[in-house]
Structures are given as C-alpha cells and as structure tokens.
C-alpha positions in Angstrom: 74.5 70.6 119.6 76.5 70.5 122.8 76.2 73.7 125.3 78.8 74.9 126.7 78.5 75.6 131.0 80.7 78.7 130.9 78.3 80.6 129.4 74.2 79.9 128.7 73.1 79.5 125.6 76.7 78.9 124.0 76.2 76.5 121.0 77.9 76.1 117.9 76.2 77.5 114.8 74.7 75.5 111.8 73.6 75.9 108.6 70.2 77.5 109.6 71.7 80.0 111.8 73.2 82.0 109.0 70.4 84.6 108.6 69.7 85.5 112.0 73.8 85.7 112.3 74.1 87.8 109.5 71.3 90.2 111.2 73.1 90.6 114.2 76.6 90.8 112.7 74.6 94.0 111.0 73.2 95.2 113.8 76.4 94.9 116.2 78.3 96.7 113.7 75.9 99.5 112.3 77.3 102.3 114.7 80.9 102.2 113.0 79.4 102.5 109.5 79.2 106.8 109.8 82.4 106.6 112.2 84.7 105.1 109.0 82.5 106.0 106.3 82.0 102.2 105.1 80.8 99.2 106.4 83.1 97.6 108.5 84.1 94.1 106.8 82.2 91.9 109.0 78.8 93.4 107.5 80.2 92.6 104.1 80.7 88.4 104.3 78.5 85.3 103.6 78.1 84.1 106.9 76.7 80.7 105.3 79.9 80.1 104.2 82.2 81.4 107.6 79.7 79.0 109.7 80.3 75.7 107.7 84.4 77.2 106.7 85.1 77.7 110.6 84.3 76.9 114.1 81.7 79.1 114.5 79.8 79.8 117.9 77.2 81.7 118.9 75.0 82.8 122.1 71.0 82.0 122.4 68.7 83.6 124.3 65.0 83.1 124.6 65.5 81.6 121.0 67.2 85.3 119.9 71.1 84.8 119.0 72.9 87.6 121.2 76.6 87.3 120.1 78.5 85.4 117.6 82.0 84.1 117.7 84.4 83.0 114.9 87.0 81.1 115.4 90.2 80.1 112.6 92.8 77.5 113.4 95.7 78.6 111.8 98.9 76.8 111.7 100.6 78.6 114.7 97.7 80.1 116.7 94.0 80.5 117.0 92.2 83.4 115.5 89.4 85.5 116.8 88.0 86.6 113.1 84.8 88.0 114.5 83.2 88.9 118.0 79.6 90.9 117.7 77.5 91.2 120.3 73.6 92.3 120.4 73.8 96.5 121.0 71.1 95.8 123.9 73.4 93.2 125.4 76.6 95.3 125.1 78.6 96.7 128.4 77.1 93.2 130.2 80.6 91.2 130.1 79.2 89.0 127.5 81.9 90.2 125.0 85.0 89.5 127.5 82.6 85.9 128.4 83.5 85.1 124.6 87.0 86.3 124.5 87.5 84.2 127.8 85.9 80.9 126.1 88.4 81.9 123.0 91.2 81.6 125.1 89.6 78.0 126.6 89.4 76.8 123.2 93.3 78.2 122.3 94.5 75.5 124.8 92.0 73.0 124.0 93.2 73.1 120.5 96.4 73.1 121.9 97.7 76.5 120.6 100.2 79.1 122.4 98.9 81.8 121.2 95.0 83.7 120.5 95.3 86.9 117.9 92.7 89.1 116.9 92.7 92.2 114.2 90.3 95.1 114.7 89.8 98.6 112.9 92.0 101.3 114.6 88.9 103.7 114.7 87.3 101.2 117.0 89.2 102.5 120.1 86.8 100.9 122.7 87.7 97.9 121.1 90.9 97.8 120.9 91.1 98.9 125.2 88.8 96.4 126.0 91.5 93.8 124.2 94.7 95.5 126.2 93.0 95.2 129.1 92.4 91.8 128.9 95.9 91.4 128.0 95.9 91.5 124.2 99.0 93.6 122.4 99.3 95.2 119.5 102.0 93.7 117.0 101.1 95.5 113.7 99.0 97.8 112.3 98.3 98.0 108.0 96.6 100.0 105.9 92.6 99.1 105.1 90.1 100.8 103.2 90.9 104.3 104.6 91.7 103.1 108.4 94.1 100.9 109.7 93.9 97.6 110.5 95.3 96.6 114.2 96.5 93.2 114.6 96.8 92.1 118.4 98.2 88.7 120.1 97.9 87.2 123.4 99.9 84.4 124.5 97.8 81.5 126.2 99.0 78.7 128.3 
C-alpha cells in the first residue's frame, strides 16, 4: 500500500489491521469511559467492517499502529467518523497531522466541505477542532451527553 509523504508511516488499512486498530481505538478512548459513564461509541464498532466499508487510514510506527483515521464520503462533504491516537503519542501534533491530511483528501475527493461530530464532554476535543477552524452547527442528544456536530469548509 502506498505511503503517503506528509506524514511517515501513513498507509491505508486492510483486512489484517482490524485487531491492532480495534486495540488502539480502545486504548485512545479508555480515559472518557469514567468521564461519561459509558464507552464512547468508537470502542463499541466492528472495525473489520469500518476498514473494508470506508477509506480507512492509519499511522505505523516501528511496526506499532499509532493513530487511525476514518474517512466517509458522503454525498455533499467528507466525513471525519473517527480520529484516535496512541495516549503515548498524544500532544505531539500527530492528531492535527491527520486532520490536516483529512482536509487534503476533502479537495482531492473534490468536496467543499470536511465535518466531524464529537461528544460534548470531550471539551479538549472539541477546542482543538475550533482552533483549527472547525464550527459547531448542531448539537443532539446521545446516550446521556450530547453529540457536537462541527463543519469546516475546504477549498
């Protein structure tokens, strides 16, 4: 599979990556699990299913997958259905190296427009997003929490 040159190690996933994605989609997510009494929903999915259903990258390392990114075309825009990233790689711009290779692959797919959702108790999140100029459009109830939908446009 083809690497990408913006960021080492970027690949797209395949059928034998689904266990080690699943492992760090659980990982990268454990800390919200006491913080909104659940697991969050990206613990909860078949990821064999999400890596042949979408485009579906991830980031290698020494042979270790750091960080996962899911990508759905959707008729009108591109969207960002997952980002996780490795705890002991978070806080090392790896995260806003992904969003920024989203945002590549918006207008290489020829969309106007990159959206996102996240959980309103993940408030790091959601400023990390607005500071790379995501805004929120919506918010819906979830489980307990609210959902926060956010959209960016790209040109």
């Amino acid at each position: 599979m083809k690497e990408s040159h913006s960021i080492p190690g970027l690949r797209r996933a395949g059928a034998e990556d689904a266990g080690p994605v699943t492992s760090l989609v659980r990982t990268a997510y454990g800390k919200y699990v006491a913080r909104i009494g659940r697991e969050p929903k990206p613990m909860t999915v078949d990821y064999s299913h999400r890596i042949a259903a979408h485009q579906f990258w991830l980031v290698e390392e020494k042979g270790a997958i750091i960080a996962v990114l899911e990508l759905i075309p959707e008729p009108d825009h591109l969207l960002v259905e997952n980002i996780a990233v490795d705890p002991s790689r978070q806080s090392s711009g790896l995260g806003r190296m992904l969003m920024a290779f989203a945002e590549e692959e918006t207008r290489r797919q020829a969309y106007r427009e990159l959206r996102l959702y996240t959980n309103d108790h993940f408030t790091e999140n959601i400023a990390l997003y607005e500071r790379i100029g995501f805004r929120e459009t919506h918010r819906e109830p979830y489980k307990g929490s609210q959902t926060v939908y956010m959209s960016k446009p790209v040109r």
